[in-house]
PQR file with spaces between the fields and no chain letter, atoms N, CA, C, O and H, PARSE charges and radii, in Angstrom:
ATOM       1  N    UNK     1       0.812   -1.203    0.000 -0.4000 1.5000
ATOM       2  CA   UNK     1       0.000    0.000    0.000 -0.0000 2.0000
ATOM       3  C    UNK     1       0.858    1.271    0.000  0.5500 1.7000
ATOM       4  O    UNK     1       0.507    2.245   -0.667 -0.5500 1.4000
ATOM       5  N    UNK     2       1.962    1.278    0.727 -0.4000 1.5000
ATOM       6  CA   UNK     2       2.947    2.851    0.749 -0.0000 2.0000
ATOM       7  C    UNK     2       3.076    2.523   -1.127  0.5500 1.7000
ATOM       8  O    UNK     2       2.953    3.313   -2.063 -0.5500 1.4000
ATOM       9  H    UNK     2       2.247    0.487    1.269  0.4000 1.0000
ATOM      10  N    UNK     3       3.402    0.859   -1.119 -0.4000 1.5000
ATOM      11  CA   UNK     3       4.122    2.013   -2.829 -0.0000 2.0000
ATOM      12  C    UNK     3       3.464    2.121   -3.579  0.5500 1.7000
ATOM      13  O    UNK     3       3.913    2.341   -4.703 -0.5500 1.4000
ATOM      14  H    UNK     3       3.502    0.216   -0.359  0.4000 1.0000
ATOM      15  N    UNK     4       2.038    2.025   -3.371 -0.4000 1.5000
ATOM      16  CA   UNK     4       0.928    2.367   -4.148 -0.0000 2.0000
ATOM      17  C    UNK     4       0.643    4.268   -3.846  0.5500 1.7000
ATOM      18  O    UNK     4       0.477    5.099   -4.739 -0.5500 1.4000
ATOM      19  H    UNK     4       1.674    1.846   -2.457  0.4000 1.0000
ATOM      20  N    UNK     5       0.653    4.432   -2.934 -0.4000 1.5000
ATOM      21  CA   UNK     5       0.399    5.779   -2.722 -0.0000 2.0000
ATOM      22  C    UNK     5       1.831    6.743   -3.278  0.5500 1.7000
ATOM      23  O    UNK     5       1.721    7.904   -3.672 -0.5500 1.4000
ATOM      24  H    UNK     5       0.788    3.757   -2.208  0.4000 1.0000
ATOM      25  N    UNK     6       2.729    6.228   -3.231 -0.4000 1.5000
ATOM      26  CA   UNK     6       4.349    6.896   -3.257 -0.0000 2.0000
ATOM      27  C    UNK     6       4.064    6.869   -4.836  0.5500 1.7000
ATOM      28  O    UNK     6       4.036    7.977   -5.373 -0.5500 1.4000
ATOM      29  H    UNK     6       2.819    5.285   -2.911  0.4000 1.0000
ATOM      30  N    UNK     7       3.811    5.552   -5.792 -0.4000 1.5000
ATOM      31  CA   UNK     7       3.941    5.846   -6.903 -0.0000 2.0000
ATOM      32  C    UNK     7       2.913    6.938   -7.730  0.5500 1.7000
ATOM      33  O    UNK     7       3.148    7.560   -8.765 -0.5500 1.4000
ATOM      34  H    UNK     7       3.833    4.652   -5.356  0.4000 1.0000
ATOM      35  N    UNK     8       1.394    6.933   -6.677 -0.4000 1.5000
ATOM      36  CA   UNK     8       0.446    7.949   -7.279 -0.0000 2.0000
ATOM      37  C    UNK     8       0.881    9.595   -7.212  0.5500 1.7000
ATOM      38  O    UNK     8       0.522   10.489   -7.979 -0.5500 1.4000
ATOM      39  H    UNK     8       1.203    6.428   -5.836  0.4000 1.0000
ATOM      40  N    UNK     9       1.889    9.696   -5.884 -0.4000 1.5000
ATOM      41  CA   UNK     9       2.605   11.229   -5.701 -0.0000 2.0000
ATOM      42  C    UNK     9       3.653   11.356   -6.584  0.5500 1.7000
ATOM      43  O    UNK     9       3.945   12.492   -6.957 -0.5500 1.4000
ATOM      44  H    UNK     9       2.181    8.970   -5.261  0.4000 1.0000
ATOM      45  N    UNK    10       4.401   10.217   -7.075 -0.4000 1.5000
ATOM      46  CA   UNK    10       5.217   10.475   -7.842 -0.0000 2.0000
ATOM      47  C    UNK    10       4.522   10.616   -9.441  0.5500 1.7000
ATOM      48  O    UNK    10       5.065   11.439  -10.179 -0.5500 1.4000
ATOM      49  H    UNK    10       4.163    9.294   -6.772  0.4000 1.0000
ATOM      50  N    UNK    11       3.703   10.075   -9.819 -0.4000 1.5000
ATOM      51  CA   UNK    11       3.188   10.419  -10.869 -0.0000 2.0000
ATOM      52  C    UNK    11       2.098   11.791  -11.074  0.5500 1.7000
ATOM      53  O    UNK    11       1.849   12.363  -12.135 -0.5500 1.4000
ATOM      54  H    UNK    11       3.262    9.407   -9.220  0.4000 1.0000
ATOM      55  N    UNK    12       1.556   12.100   -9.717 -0.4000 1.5000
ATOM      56  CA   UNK    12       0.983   13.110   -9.777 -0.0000 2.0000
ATOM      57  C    UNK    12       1.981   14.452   -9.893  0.5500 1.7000
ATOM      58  O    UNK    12       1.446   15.502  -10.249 -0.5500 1.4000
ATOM      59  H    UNK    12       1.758   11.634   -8.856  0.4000 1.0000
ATOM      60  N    UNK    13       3.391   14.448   -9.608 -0.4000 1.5000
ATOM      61  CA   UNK    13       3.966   15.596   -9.522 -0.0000 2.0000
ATOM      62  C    UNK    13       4.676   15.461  -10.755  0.5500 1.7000
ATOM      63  O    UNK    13       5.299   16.437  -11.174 -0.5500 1.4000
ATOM      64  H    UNK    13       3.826   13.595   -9.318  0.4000 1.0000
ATOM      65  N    UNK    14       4.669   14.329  -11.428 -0.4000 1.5000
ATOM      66  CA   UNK    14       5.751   14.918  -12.677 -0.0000 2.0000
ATOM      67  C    UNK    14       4.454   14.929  -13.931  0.5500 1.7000
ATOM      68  O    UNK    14       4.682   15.425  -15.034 -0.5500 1.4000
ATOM      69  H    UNK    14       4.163   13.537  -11.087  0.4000 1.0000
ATOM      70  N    UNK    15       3.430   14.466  -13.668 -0.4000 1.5000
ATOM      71  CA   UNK    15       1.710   15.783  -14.440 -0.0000 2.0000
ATOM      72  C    UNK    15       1.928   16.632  -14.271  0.5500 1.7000
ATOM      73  O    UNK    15       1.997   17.411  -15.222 -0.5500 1.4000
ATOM      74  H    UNK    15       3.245   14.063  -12.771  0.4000 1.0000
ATOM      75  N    UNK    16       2.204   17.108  -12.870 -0.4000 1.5000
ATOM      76  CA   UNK    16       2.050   18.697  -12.723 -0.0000 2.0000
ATOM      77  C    UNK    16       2.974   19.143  -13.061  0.5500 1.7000
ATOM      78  O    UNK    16       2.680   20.097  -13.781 -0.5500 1.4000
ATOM      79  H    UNK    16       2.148   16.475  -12.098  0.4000 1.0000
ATOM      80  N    UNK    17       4.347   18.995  -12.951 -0.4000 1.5000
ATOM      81  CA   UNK    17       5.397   19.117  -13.208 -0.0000 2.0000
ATOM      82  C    UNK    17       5.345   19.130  -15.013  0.5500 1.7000
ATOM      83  O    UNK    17       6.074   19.954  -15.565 -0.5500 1.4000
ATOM      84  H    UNK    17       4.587   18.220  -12.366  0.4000 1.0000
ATOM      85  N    UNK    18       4.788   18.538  -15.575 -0.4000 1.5000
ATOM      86  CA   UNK    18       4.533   18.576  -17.645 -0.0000 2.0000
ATOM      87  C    UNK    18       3.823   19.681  -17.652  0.5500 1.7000
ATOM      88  O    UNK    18       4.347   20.621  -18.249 -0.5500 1.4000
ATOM      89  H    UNK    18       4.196   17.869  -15.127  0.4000 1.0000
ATOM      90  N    UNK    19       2.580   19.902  -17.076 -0.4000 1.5000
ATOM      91  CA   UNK    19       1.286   20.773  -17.279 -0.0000 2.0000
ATOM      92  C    UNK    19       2.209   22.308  -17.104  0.5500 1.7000
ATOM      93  O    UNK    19       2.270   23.055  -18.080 -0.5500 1.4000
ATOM      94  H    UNK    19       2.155   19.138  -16.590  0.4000 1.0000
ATOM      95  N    UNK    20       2.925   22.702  -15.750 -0.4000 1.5000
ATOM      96  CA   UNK    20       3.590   23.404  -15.695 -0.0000 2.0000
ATOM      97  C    UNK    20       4.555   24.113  -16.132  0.5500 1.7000
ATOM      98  O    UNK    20       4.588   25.327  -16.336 -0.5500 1.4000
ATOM      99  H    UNK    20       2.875   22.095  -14.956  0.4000 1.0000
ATOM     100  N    UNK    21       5.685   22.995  -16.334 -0.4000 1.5000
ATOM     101  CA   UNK    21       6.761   23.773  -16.997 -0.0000 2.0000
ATOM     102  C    UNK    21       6.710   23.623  -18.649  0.5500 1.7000
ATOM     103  O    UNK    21       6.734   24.629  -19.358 -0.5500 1.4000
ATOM     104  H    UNK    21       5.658   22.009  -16.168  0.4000 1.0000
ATOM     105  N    UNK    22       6.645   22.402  -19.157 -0.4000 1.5000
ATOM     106  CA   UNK    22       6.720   21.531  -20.366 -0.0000 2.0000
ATOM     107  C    UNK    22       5.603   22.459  -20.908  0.5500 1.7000
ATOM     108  O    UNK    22       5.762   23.678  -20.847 -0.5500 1.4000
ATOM     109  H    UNK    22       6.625   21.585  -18.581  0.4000 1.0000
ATOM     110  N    UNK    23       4.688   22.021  -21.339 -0.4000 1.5000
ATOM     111  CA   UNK    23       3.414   22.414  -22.570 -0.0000 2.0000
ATOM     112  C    UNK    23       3.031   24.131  -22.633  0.5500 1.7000
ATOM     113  O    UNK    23       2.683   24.848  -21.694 -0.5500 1.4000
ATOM     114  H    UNK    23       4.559   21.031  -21.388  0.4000 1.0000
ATOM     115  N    UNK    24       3.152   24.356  -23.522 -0.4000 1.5000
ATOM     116  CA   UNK    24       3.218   25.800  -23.820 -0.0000 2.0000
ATOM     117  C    UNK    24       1.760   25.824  -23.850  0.5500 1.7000
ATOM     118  O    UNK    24       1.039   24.884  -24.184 -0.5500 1.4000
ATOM     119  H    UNK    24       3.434   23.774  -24.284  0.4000 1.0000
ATOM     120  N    UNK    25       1.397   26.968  -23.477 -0.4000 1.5000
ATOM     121  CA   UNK    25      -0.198   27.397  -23.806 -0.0000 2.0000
ATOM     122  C    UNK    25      -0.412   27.514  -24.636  0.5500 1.7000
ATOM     123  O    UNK    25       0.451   28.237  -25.133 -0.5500 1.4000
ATOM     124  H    UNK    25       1.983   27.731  -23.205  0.4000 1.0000
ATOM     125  N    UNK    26      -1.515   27.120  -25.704 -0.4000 1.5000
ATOM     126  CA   UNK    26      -2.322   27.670  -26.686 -0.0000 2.0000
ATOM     127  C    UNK    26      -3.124   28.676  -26.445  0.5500 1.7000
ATOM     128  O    UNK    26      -3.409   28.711  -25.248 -0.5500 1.4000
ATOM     129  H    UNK    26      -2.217   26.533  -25.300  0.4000 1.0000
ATOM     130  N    UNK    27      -3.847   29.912  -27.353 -0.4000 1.5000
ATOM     131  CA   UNK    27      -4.407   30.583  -27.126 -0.0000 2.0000
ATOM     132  C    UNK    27      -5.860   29.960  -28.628  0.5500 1.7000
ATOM     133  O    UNK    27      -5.800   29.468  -29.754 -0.5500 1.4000
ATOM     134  H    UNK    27      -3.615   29.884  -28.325  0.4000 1.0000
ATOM     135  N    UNK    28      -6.808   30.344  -27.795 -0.4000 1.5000
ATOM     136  CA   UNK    28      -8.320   29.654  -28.180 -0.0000 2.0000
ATOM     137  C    UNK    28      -8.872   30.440  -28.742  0.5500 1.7000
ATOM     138  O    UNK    28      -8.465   31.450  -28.169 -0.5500 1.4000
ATOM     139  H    UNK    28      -6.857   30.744  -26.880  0.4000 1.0000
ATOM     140  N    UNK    29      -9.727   30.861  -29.691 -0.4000 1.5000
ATOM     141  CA   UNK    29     -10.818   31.914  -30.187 -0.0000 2.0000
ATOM     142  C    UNK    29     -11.001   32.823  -29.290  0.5500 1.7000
ATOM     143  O    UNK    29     -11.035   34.051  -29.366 -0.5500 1.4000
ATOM     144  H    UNK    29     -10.058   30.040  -30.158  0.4000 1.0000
ATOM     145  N    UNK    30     -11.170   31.741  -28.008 -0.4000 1.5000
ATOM     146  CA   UNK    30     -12.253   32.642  -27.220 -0.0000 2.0000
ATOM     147  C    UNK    30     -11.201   33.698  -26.435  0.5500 1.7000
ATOM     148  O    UNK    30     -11.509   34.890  -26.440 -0.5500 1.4000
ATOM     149  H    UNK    30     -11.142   30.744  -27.946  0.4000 1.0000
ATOM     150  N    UNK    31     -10.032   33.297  -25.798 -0.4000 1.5000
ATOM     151  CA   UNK    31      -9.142   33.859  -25.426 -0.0000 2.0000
ATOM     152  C    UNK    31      -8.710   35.233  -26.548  0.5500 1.7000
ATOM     153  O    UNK    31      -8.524   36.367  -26.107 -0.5500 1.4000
ATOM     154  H    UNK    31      -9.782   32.329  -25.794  0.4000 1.0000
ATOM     155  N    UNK    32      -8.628   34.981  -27.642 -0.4000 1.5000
ATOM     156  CA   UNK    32      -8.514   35.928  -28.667 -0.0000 2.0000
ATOM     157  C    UNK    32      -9.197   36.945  -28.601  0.5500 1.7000
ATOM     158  O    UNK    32      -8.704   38.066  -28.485 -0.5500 1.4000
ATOM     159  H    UNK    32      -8.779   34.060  -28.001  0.4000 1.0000
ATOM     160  N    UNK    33     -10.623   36.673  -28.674 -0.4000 1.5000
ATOM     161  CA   UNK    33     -11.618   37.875  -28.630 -0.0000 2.0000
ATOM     162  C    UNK    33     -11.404   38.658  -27.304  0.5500 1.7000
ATOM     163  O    UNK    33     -11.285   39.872  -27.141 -0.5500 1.4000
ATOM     164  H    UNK    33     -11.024   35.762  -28.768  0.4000 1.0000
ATOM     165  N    UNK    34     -11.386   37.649  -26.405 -0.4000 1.5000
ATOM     166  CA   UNK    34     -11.604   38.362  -25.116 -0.0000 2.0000
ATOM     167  C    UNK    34     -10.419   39.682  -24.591  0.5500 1.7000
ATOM     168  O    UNK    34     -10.471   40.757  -23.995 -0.5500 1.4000
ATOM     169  H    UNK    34     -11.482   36.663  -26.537  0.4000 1.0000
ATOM     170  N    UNK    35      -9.240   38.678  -25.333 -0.4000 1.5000
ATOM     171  CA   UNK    35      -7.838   39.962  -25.375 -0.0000 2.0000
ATOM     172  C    UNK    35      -8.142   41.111  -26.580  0.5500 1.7000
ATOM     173  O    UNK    35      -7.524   42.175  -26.562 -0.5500 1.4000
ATOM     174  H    UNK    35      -9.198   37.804  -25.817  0.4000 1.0000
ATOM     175  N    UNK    36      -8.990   40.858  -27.467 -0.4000 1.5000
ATOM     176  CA   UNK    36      -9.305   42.050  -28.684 -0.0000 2.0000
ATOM     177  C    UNK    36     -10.290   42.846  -27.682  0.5500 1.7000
ATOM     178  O    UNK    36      -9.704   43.752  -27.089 -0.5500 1.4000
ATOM     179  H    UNK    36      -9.492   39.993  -27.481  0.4000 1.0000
ATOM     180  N    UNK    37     -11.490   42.725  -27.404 -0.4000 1.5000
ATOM     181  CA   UNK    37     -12.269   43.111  -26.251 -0.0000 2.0000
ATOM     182  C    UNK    37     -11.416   44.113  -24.722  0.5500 1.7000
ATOM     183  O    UNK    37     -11.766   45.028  -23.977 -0.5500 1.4000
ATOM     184  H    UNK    37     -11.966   41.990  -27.887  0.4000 1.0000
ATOM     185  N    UNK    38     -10.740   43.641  -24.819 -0.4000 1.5000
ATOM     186  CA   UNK    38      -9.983   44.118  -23.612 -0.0000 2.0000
ATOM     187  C    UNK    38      -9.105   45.347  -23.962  0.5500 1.7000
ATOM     188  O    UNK    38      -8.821   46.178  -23.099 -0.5500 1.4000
ATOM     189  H    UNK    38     -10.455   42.898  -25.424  0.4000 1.0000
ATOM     190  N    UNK    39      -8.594   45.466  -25.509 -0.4000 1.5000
ATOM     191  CA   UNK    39      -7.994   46.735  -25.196 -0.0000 2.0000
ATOM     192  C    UNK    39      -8.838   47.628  -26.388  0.5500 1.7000
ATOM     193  O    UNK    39      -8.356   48.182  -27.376 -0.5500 1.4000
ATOM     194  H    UNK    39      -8.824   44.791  -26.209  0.4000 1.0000
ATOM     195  N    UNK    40      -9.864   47.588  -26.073 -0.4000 1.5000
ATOM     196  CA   UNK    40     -10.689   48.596  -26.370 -0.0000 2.0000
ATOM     197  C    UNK    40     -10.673   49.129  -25.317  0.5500 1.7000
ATOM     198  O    UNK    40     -10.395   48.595  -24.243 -0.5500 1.4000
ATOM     199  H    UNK    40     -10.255   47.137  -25.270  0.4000 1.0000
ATOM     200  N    UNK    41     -11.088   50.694  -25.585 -0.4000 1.5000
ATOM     201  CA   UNK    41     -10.824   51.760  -24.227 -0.0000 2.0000
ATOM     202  C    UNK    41     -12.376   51.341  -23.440  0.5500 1.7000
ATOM     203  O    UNK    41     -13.291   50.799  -24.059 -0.5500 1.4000
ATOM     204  H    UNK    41     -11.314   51.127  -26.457  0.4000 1.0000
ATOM     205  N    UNK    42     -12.432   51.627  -22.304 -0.4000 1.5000
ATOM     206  CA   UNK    42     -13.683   51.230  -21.295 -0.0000 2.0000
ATOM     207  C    UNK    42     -14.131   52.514  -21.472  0.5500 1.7000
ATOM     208  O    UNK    42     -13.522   53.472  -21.950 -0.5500 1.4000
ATOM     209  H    UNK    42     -11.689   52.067  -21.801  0.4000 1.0000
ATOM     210  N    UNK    43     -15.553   52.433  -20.926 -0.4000 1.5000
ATOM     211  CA   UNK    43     -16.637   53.848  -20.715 -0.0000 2.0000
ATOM     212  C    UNK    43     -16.116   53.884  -18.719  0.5500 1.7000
ATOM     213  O    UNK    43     -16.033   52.988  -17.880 -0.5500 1.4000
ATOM     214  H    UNK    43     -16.047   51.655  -20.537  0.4000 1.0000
ATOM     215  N    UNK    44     -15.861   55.494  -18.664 -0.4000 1.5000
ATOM     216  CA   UNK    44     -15.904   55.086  -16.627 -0.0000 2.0000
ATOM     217  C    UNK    44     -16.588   56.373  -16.618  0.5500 1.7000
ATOM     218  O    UNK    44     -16.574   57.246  -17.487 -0.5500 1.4000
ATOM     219  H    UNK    44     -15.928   56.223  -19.346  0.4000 1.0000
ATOM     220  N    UNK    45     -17.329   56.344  -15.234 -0.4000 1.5000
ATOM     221  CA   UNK    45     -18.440   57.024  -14.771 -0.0000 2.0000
ATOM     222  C    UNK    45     -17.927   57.018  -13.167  0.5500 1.7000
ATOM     223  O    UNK    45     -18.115   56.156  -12.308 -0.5500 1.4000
ATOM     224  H    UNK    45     -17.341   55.635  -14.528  0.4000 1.0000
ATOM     225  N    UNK    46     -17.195   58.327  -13.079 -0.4000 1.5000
ATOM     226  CA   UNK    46     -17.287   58.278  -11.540 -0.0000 2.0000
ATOM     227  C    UNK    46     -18.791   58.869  -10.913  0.5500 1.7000
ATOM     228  O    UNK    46     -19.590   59.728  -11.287 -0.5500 1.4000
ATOM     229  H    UNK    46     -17.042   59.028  -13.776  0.4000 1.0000
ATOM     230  N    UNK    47     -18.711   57.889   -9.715 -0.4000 1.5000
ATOM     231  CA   UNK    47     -19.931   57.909   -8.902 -0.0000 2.0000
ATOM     232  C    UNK    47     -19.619   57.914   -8.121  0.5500 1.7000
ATOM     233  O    UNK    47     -20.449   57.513   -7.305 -0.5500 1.4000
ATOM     234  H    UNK    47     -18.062   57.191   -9.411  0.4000 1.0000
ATOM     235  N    UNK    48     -18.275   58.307   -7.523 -0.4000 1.5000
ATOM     236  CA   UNK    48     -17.903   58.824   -5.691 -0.0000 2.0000
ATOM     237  C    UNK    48     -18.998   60.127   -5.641  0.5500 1.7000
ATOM     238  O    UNK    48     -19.354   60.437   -4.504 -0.5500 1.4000
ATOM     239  H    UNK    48     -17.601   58.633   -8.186  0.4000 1.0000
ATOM     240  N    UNK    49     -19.470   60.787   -6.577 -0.4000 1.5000
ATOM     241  CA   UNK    49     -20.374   61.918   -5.778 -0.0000 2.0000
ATOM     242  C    UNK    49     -22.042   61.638   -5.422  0.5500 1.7000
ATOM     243  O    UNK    49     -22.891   62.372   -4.916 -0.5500 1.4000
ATOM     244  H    UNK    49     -19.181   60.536   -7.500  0.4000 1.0000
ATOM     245  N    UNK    50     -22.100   60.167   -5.953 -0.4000 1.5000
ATOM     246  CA   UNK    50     -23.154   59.599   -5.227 -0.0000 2.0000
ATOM     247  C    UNK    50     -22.918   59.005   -4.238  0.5500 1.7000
ATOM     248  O    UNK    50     -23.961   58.629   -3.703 -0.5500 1.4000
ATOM     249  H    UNK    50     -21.410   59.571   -6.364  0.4000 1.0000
ATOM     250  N    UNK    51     -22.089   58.742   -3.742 -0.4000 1.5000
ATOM     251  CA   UNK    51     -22.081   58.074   -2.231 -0.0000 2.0000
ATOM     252  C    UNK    51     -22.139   58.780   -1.496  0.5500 1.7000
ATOM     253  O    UNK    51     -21.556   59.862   -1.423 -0.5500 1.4000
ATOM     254  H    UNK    51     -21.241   59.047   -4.177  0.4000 1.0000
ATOM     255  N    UNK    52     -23.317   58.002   -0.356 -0.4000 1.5000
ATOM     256  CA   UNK    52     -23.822   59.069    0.458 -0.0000 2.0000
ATOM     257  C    UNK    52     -22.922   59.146    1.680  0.5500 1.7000
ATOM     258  O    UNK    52     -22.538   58.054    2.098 -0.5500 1.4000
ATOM     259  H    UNK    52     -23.791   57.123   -0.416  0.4000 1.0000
ATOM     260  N    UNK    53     -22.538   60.162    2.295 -0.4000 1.5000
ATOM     261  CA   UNK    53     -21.677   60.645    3.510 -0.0000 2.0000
ATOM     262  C    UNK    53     -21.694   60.003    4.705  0.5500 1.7000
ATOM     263  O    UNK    53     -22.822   59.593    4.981 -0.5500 1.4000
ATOM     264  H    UNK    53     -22.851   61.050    1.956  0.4000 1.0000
ATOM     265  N    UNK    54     -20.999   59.801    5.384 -0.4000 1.5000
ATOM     266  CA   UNK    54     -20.345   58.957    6.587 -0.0000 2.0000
ATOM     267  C    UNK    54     -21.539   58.979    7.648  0.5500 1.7000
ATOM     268  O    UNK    54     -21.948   60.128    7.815 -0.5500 1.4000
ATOM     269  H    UNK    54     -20.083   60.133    5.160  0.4000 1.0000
ATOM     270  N    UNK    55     -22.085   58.193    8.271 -0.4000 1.5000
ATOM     271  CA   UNK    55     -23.113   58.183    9.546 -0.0000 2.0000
ATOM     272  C    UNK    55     -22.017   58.830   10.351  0.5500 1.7000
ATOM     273  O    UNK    55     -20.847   58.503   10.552 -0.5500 1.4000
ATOM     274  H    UNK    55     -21.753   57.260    8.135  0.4000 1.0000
ATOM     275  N    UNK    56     -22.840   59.971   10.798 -0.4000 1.5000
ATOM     276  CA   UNK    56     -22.248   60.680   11.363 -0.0000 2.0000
ATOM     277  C    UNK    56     -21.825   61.795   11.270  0.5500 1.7000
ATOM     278  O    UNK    56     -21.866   62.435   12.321 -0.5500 1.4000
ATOM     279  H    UNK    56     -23.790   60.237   10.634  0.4000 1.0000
ATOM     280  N    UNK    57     -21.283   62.475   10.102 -0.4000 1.5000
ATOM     281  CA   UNK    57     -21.016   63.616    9.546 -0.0000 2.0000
ATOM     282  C    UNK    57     -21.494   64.411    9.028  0.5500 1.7000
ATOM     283  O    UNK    57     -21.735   64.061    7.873 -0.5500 1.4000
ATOM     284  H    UNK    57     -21.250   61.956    9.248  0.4000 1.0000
ATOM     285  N    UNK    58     -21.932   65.779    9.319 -0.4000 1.5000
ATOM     286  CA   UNK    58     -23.013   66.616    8.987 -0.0000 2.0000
ATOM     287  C    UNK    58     -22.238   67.299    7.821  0.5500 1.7000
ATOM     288  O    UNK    58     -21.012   67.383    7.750 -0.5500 1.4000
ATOM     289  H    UNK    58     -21.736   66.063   10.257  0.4000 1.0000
ATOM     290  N    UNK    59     -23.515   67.972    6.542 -0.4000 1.5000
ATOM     291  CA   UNK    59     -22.436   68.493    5.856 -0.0000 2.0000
ATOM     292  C    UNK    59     -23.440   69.754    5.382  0.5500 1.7000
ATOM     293  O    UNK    59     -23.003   70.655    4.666 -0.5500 1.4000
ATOM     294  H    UNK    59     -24.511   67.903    6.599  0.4000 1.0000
């Protein structure tokens, strides 16, 4: 039973160990769009002058 468990840690760390260092990422459609999407400029709307004032503080 140990070298049943010893051989599942040893095989589980050199997976992780491939997944990690070894295999380069691909990039997917969806990853594509989402990075085209992303550097489009954003709309921003500050709304700190809607938040309402501290309990407590008269103004």
């Amino acid at each position: 039973m140990p070298y049943l468990f010893g051989g599942l840690v040893l095989l589980n760390a050199l997976t992780l160990g491939y997944y990690l260092f070894l295999q380069q990422p691909t990039t997917t459609q969806t990853l594509k769009a989402a990075q085209d999407e992303i550097t489009q400029p954003l709309a921003f709307t500050n709304s700190a002058e809607y938040i309402p004032p501290i309990i407590g503080v008269r103004e």
